[in-house]
SEFI-232296 format. One record per residue (C-alpha): x, y negated, z; residue number from 1; residue in one letter. Coordinates in Angstrom, 2 decimals, decimal comma, m for minus. Layout:
# SEFI-232296
<rec><x>X</x><y>Y</y><z>Z</z><resi>NUM</resi><resn>A</resn></rec>
...
This chain:
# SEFI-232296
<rec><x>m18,51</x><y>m1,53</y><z>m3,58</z><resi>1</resi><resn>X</resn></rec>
<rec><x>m16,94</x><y>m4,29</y><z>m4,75</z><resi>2</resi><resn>X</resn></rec>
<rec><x>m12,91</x><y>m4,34</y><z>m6,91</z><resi>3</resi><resn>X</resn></rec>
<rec><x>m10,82</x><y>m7,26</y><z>m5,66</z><resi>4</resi><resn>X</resn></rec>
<rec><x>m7,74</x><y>m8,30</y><z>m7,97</z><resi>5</resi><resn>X</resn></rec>
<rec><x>m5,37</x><y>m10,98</y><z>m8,56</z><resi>6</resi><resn>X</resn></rec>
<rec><x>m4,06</x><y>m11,89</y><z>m12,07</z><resi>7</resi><resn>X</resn></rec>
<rec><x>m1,90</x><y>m14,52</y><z>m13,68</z><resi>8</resi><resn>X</resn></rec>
<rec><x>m2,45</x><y>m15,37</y><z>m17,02</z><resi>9</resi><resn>X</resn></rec>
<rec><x>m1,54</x><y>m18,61</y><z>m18,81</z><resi>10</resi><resn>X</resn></rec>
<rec><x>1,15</x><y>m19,49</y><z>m16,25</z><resi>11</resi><resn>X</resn></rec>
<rec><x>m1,62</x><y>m19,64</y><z>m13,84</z><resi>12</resi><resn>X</resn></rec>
<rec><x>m2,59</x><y>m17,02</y><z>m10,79</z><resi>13</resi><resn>X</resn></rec>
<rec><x>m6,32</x><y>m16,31</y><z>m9,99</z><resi>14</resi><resn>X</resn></rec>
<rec><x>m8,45</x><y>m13,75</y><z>m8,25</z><resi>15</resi><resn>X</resn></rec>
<rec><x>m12,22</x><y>m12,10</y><z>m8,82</z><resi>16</resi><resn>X</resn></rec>
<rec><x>m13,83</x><y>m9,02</y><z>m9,08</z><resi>17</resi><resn>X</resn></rec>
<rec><x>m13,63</x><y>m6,16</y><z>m11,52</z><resi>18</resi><resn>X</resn></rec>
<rec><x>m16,69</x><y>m5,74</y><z>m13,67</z><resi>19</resi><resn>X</resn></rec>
<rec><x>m15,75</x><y>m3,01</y><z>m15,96</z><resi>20</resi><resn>X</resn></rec>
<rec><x>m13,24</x><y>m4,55</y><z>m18,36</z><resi>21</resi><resn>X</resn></rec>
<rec><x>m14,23</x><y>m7,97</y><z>m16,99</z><resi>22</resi><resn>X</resn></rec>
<rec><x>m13,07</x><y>m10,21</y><z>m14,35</z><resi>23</resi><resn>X</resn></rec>
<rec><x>m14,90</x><y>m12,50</y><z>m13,25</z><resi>24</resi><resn>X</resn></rec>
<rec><x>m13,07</x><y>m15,57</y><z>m11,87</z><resi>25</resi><resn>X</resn></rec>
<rec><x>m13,80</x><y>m16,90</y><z>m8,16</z><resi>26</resi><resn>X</resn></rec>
<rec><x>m12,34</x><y>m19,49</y><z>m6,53</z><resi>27</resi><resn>X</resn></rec>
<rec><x>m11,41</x><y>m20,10</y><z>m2,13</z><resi>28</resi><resn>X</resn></rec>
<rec><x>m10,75</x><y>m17,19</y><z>m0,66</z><resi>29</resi><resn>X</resn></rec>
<rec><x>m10,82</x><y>m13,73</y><z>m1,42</z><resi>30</resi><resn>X</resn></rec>
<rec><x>m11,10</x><y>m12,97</y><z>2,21</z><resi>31</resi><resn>X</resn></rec>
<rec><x>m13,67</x><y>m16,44</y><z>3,26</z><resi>32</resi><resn>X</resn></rec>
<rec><x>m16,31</x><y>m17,67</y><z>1,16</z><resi>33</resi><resn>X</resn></rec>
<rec><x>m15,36</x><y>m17,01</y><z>m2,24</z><resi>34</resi><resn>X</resn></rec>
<rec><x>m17,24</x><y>m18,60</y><z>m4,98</z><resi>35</resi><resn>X</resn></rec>
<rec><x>m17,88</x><y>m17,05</y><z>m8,59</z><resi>36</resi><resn>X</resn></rec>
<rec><x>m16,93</x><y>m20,32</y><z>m11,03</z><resi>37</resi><resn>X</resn></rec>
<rec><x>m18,80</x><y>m18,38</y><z>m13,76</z><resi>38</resi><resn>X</resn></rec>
<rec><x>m15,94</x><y>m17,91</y><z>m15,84</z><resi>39</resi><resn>X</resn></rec>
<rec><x>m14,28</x><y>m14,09</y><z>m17,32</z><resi>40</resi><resn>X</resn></rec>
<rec><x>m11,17</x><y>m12,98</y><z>m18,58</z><resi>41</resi><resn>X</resn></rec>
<rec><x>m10,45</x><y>m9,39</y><z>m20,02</z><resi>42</resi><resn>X</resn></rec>
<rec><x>m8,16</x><y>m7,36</y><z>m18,25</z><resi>43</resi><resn>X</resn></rec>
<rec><x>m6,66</x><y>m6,46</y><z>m21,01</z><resi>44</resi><resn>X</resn></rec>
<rec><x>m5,69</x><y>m10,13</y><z>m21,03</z><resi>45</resi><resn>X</resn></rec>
<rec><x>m3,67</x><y>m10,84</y><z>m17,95</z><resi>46</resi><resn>X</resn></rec>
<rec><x>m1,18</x><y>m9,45</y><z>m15,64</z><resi>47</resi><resn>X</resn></rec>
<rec><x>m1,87</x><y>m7,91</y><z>m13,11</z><resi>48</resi><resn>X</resn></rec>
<rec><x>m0,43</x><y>m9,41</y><z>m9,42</z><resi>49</resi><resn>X</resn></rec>
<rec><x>m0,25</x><y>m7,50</y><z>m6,18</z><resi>50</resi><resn>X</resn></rec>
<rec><x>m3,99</x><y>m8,26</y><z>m5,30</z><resi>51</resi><resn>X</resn></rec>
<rec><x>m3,12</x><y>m10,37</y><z>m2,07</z><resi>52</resi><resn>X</resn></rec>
<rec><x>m0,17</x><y>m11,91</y><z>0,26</z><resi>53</resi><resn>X</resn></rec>
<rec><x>0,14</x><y>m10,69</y><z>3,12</z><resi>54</resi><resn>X</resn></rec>
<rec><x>1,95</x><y>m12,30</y><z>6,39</z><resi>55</resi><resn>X</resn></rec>
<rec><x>3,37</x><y>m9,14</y><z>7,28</z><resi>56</resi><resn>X</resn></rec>
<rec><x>3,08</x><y>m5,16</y><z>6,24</z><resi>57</resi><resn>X</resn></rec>
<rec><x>3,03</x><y>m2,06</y><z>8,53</z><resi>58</resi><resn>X</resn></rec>
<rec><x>3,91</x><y>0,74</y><z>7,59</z><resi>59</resi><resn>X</resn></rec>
<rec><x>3,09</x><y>3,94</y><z>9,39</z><resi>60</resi><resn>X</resn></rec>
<rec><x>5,59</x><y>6,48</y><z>10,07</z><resi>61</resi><resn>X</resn></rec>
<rec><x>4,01</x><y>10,44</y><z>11,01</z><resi>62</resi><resn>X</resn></rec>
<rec><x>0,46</x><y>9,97</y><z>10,49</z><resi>63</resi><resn>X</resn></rec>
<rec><x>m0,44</x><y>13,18</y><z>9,16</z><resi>64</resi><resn>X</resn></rec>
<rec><x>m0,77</x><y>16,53</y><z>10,76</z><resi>65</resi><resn>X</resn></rec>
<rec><x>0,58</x><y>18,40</y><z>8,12</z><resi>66</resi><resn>X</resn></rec>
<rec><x>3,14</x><y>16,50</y><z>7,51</z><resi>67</resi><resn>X</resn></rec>
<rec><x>4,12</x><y>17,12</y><z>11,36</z><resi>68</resi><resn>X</resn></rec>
<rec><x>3,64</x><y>20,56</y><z>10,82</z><resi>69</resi><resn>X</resn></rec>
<rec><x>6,13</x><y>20,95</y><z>8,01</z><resi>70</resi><resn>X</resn></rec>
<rec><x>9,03</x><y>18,69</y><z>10,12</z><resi>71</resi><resn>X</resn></rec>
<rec><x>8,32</x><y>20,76</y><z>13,66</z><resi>72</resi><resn>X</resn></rec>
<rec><x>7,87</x><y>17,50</y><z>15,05</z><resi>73</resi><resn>X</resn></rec>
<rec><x>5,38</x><y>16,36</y><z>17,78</z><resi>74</resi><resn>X</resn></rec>
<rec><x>2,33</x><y>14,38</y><z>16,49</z><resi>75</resi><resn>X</resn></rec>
<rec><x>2,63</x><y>10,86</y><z>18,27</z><resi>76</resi><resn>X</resn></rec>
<rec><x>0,73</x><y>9,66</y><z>20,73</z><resi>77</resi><resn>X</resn></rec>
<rec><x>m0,04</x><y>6,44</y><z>19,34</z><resi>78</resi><resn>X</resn></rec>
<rec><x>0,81</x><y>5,26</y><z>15,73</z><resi>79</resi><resn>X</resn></rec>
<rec><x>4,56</x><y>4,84</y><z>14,81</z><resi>80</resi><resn>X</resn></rec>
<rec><x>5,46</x><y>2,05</y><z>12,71</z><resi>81</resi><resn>X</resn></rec>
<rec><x>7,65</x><y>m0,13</y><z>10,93</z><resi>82</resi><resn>X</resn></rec>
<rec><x>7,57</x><y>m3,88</y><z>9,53</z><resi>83</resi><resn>X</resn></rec>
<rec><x>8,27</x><y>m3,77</y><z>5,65</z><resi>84</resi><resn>X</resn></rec>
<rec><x>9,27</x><y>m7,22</y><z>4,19</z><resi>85</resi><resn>X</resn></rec>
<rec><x>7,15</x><y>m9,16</y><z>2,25</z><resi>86</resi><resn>X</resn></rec>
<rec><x>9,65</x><y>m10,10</y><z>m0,21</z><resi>87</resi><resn>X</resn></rec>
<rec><x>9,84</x><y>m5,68</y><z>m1,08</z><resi>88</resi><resn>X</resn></rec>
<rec><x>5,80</x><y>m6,63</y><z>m2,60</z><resi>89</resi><resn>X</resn></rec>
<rec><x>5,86</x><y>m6,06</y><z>m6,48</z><resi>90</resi><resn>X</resn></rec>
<rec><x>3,27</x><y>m6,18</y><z>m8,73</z><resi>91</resi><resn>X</resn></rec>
<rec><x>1,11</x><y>m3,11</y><z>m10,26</z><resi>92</resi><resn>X</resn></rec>
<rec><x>2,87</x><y>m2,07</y><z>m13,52</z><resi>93</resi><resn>X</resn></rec>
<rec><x>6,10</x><y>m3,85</y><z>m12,34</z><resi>94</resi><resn>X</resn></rec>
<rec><x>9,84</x><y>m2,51</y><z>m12,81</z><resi>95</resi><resn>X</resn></rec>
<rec><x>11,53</x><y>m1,76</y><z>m9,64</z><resi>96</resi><resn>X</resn></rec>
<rec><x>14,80</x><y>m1,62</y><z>m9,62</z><resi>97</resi><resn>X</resn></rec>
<rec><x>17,49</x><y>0,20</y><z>m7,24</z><resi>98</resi><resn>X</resn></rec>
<rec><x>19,91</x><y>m2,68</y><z>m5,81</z><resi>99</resi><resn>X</resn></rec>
<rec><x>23,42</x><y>m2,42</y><z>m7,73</z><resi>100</resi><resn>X</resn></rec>
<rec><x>24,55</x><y>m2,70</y><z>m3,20</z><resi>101</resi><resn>X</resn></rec>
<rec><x>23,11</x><y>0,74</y><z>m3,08</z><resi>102</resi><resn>X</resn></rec>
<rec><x>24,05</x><y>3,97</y><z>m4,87</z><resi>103</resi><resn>X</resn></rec>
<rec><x>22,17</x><y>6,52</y><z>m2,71</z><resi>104</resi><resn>X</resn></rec>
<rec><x>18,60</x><y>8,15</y><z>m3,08</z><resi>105</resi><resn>X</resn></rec>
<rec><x>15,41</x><y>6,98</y><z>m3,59</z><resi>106</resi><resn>X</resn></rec>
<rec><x>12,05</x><y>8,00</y><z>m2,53</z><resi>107</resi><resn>X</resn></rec>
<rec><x>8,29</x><y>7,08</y><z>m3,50</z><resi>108</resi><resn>X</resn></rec>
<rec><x>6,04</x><y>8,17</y><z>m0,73</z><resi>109</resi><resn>X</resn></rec>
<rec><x>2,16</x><y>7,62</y><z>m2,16</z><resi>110</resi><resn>X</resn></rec>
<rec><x>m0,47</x><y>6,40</y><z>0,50</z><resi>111</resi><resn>X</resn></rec>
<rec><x>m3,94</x><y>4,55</y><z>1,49</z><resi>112</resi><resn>X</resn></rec>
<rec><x>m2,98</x><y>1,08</y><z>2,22</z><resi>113</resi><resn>X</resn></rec>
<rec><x>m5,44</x><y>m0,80</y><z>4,62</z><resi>114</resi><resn>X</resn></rec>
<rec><x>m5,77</x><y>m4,70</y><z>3,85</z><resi>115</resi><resn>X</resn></rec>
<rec><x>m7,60</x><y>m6,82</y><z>6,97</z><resi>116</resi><resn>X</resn></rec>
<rec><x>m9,92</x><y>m9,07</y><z>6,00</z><resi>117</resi><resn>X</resn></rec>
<rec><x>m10,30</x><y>m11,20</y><z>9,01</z><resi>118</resi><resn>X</resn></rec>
<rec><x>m8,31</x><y>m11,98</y><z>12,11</z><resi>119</resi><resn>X</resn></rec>
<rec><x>m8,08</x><y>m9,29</y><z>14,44</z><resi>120</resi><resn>X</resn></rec>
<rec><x>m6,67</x><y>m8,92</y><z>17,69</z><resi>121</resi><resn>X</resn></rec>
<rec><x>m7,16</x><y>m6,51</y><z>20,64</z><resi>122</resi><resn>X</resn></rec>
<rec><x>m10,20</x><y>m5,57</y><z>18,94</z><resi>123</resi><resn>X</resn></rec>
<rec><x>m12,47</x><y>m2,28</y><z>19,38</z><resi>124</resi><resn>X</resn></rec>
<rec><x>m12,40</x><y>0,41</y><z>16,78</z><resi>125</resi><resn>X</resn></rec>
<rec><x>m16,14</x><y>m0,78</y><z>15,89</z><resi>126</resi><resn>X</resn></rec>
<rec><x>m14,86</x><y>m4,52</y><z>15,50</z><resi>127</resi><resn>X</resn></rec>
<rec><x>m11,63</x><y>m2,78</y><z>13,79</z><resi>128</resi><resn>X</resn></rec>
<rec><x>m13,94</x><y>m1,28</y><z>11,19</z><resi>129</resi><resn>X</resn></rec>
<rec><x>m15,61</x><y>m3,94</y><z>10,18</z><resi>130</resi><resn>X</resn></rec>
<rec><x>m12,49</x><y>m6,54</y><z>10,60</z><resi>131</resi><resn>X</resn></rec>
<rec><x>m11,25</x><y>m3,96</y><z>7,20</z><resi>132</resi><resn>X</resn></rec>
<rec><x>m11,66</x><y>m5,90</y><z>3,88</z><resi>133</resi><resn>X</resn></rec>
<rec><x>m10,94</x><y>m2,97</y><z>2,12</z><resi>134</resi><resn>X</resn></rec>
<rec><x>m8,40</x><y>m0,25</y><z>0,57</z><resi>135</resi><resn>X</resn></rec>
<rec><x>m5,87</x><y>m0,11</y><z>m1,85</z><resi>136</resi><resn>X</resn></rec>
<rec><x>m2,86</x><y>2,26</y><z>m2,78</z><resi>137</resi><resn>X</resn></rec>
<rec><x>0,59</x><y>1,47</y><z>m2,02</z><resi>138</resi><resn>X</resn></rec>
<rec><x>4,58</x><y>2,92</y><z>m3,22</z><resi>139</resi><resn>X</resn></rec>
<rec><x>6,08</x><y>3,01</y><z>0,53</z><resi>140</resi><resn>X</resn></rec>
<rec><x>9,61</x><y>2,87</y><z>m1,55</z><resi>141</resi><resn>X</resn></rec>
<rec><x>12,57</x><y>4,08</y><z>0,67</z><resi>142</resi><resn>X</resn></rec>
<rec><x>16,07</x><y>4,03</y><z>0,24</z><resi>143</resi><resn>X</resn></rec>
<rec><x>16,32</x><y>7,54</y><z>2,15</z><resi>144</resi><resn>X</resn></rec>
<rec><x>20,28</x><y>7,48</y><z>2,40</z><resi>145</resi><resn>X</resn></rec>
<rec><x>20,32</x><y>4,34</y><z>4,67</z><resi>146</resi><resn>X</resn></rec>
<rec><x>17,79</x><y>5,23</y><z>6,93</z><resi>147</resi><resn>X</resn></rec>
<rec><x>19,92</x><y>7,61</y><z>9,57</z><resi>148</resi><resn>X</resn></rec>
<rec><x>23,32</x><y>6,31</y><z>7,74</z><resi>149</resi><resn>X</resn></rec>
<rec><x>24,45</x><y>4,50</y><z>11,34</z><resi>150</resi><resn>X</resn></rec>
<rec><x>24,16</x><y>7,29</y><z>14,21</z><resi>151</resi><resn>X</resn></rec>
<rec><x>23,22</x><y>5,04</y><z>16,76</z><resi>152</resi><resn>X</resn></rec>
<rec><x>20,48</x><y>3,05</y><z>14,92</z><resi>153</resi><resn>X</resn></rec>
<rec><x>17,96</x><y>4,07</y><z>12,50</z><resi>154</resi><resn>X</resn></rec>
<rec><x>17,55</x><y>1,46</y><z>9,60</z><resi>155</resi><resn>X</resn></rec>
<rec><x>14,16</x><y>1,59</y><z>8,67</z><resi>156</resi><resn>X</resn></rec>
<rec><x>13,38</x><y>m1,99</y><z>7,88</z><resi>157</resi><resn>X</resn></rec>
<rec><x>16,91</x><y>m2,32</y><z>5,87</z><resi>158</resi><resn>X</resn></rec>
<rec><x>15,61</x><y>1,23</y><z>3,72</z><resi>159</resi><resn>X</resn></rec>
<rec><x>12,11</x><y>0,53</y><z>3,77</z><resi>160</resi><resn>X</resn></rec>
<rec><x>12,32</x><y>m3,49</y><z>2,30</z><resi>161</resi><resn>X</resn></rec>
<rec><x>14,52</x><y>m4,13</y><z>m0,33</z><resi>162</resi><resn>X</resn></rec>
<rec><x>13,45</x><y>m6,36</y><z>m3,09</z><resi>163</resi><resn>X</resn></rec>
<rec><x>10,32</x><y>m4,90</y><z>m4,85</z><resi>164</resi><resn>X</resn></rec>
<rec><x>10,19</x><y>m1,63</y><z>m2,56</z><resi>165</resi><resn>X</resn></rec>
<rec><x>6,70</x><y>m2,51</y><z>m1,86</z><resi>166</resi><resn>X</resn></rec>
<rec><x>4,05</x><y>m2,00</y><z>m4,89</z><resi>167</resi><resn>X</resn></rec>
<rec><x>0,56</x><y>m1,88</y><z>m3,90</z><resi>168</resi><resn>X</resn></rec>
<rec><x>m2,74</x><y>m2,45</y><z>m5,97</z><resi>169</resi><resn>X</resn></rec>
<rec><x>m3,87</x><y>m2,57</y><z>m8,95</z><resi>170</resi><resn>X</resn></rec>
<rec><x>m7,05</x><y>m3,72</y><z>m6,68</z><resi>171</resi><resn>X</resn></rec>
<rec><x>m8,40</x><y>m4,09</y><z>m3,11</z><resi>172</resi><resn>X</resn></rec>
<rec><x>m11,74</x><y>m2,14</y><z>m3,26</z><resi>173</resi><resn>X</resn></rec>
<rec><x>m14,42</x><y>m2,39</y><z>m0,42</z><resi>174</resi><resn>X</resn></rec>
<rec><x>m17,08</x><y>m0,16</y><z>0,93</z><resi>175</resi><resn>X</resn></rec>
<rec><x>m14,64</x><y>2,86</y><z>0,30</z><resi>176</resi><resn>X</resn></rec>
<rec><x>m14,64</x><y>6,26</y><z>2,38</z><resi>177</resi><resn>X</resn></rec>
<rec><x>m10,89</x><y>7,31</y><z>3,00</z><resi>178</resi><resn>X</resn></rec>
<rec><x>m12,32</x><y>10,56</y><z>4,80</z><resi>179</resi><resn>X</resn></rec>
<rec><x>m13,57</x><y>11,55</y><z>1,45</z><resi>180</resi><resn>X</resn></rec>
<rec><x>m10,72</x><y>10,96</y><z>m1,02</z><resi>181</resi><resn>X</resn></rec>
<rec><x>m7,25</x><y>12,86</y><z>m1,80</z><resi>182</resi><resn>X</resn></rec>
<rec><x>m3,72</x><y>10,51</y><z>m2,53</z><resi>183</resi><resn>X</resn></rec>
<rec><x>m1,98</x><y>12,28</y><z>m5,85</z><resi>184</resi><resn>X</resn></rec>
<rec><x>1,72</x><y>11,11</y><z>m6,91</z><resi>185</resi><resn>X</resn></rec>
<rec><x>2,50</x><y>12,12</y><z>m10,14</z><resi>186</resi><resn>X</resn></rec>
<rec><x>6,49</x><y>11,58</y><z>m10,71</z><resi>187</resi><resn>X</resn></rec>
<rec><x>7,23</x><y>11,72</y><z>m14,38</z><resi>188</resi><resn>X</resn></rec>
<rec><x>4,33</x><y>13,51</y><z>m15,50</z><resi>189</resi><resn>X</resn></rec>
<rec><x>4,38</x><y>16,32</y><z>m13,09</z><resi>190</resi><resn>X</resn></rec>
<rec><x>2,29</x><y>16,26</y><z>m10,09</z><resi>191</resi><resn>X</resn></rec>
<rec><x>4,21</x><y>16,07</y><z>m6,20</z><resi>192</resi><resn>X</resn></rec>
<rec><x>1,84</x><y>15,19</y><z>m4,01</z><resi>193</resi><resn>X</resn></rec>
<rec><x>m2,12</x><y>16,25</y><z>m3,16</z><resi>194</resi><resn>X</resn></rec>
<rec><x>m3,01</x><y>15,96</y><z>0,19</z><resi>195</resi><resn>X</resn></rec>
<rec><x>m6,49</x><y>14,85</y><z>1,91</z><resi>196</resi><resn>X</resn></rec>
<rec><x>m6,81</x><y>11,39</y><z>3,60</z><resi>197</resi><resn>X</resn></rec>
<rec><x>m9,62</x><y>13,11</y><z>6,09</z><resi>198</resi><resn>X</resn></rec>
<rec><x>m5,72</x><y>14,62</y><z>7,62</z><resi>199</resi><resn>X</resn></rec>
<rec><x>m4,51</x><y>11,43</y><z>9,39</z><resi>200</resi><resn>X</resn></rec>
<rec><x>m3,96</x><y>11,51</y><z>12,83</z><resi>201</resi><resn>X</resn></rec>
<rec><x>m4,96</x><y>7,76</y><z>13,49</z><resi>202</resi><resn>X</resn></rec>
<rec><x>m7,18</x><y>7,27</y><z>11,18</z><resi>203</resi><resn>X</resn></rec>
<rec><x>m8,09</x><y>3,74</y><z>9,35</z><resi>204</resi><resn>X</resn></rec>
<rec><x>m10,35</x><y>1,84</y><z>12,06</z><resi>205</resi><resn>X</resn></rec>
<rec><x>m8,59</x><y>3,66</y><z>15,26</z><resi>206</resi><resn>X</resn></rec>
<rec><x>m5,13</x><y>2,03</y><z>13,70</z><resi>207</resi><resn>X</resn></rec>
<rec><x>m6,46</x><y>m0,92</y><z>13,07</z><resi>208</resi><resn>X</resn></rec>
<rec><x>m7,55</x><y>m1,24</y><z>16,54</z><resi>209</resi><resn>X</resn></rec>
<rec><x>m4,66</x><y>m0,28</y><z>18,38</z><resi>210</resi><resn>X</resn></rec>
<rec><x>m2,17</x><y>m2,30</y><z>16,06</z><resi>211</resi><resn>X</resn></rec>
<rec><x>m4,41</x><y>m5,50</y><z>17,04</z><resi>212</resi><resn>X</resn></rec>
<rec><x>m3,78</x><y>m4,82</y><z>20,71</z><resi>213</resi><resn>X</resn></rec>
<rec><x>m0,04</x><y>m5,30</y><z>20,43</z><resi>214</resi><resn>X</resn></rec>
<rec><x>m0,02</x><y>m8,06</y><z>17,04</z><resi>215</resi><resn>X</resn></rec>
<rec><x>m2,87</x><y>m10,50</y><z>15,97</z><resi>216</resi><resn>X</resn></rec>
<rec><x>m3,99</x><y>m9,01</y><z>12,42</z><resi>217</resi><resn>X</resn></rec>
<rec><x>m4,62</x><y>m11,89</y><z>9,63</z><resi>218</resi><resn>X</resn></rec>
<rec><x>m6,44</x><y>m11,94</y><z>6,63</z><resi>219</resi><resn>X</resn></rec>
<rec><x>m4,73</x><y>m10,29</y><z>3,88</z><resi>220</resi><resn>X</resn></rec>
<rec><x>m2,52</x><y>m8,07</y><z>6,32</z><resi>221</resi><resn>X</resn></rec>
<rec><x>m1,28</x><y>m4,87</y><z>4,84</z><resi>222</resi><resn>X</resn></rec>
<rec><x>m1,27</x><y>m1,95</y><z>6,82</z><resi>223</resi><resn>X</resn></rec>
<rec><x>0,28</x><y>1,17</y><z>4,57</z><resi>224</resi><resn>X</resn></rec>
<rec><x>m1,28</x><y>4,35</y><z>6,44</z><resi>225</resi><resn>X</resn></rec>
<rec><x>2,02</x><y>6,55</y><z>5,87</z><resi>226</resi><resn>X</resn></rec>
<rec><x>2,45</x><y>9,30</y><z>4,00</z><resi>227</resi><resn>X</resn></rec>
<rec><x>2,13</x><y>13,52</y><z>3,77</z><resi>228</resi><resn>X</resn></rec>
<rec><x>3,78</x><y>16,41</y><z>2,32</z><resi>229</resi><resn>X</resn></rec>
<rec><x>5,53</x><y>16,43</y><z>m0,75</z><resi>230</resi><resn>X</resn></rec>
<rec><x>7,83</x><y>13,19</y><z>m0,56</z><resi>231</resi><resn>X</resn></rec>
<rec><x>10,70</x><y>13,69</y><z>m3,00</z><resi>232</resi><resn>X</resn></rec>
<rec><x>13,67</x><y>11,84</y><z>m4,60</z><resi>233</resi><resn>X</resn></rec>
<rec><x>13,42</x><y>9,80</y><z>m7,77</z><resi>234</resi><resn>X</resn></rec>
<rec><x>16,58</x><y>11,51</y><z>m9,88</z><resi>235</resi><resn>X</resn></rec>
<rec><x>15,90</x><y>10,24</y><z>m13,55</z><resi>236</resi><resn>X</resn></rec>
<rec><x>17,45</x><y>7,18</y><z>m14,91</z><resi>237</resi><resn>X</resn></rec>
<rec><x>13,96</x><y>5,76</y><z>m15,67</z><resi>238</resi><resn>X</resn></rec>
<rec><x>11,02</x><y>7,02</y><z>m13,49</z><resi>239</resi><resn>X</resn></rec>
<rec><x>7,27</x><y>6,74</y><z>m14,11</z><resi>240</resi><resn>X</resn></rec>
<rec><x>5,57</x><y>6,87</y><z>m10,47</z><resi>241</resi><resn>X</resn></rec>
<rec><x>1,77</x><y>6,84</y><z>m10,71</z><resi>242</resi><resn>X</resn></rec>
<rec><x>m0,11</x><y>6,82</y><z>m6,96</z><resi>243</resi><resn>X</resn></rec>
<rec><x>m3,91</x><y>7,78</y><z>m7,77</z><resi>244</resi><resn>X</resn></rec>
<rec><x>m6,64</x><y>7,72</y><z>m4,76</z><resi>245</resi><resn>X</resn></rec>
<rec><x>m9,71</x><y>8,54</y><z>m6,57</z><resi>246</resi><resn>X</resn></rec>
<rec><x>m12,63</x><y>5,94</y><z>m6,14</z><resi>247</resi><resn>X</resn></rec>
<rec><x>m9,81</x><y>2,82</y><z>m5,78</z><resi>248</resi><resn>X</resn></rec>
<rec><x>m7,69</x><y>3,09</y><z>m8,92</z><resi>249</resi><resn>X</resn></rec>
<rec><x>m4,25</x><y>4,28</y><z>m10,06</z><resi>250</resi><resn>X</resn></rec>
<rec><x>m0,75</x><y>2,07</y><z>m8,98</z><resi>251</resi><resn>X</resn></rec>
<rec><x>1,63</x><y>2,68</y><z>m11,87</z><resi>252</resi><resn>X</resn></rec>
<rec><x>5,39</x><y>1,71</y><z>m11,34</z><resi>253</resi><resn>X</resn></rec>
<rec><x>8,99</x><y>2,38</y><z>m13,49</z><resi>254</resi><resn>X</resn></rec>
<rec><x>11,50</x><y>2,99</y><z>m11,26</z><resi>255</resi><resn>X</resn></rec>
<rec><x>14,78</x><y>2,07</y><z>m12,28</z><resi>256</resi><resn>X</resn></rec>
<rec><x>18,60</x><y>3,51</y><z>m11,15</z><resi>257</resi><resn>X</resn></rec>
């Protein structure tokens, strides 16, 4: 298993692996032939970026049977999803902040996002498994009141990718077992979600492979696996929302009204 992480630190952005408190500093590509230059930095010592770019994220709407369950709605037939802008990524530890344009509610929604390592398309679920660079966890932020606001057309890109609706991170880690690991949200110290990842419907190589069928997958891609029961509004004026998914790490955002 290997931790994945971008940082900036003296006006500078780099990436490397996480060795304990240590990072030590490659150079290329994170995703093709990247090189150790022998150099470390503390964590403690930089800030943390969203560990990669990606040309496009998906995000997965009613991927979860209990989720289903709980809505009385059918479980799909083949993954529902959305494009989320690249411009909603923010960083781990960043402040997001709800757009003065927009008065309505606000919802974090903690999940496993997927990041694709190389490029994928129309691909098995055996090539999709090992086209996966590895995991991360991800904020799919929604502005909840837009989403069915116009009756004949529902706005999920417009609620799903405002300006820094999109944390992921702190890290990319590889050689991970979604089947085995639970996704907590904790919303201002009390826990609101705790649900198993072994529950998705399309589960992590199966998506990848049918995504790739209908859009070429590139390196760095984000897919954000969609989320289960216990998605709730942000109400405070200030918000601590910490994702956990034990074995990859903890994404910590302040939500600001």
């Amino acid at each position: 298993m290997t931790t994945w992480l971008r940082f900036a630190a003296d006006g500078k952005t780099g990436f490397g692996t996480l060795q304990g408190d240590t990072i030590a500093v490659n150079e290329g590509c994170m995703f093709a032939g990247a090189t150790a230059t022998g150099a470390t930095v503390k964590l403690a010592d930089v800030a943390l970026e969203a560990p990669c770019a990606p040309s496009k994220i998906i995000a997965l709407w009613n991927n979860f049977h209990e989720l289903a369950a709980k809505l009385k709605v059918a479980e799909p037939a083949e993954p529902l999803y959305l494009l989320k802008a690249t411009t909603s990524v923010s960083a781990p530890g960043s402040v997001v902040r709800r757009p003065a344009s927009y008065e309505g509610k606000t919802v974090y929604e903690g999940e496993l996002g997927i990041v694709i390592g190389t490029t994928l398309t129309n691909v098995s679920e055996a090539e999709a498994a090992a086209g996966i660079f590895g995991y991360t966890v991800v904020n799919d932020i929604t502005a909840a009141d837009i989403l069915n606001r116009d009756p004949t057309f529902p706005q999920w890109a417009r609620a799903k990718g405002i300006d820094g609706y999109g944390p992921f991170g702190p890290w990319i880690v590889t050689d991970f077992d979604p089947a085995a690991a639970r996704v907590r949200t904790i919303l201002n110290g009390q826990e609101r979600q705790n649900y198993p990842l072994a529950d998705m419907i399309f589960p992590p190589a199966l998506l990848v492979s049918l995504l790739s069928k209908e859009m070429t997958l590139n390196p760095g891609d984000l897919i954000a696996c969609g989320t289960s029961v216990g998605v709730g509004t942000m109400k405070e004026p200030t918000n601590t929302i910490e994702i956990e998914i034990a074995g990859i790490g903890t994404l910590v955002n302040t939500f600001v009204q």
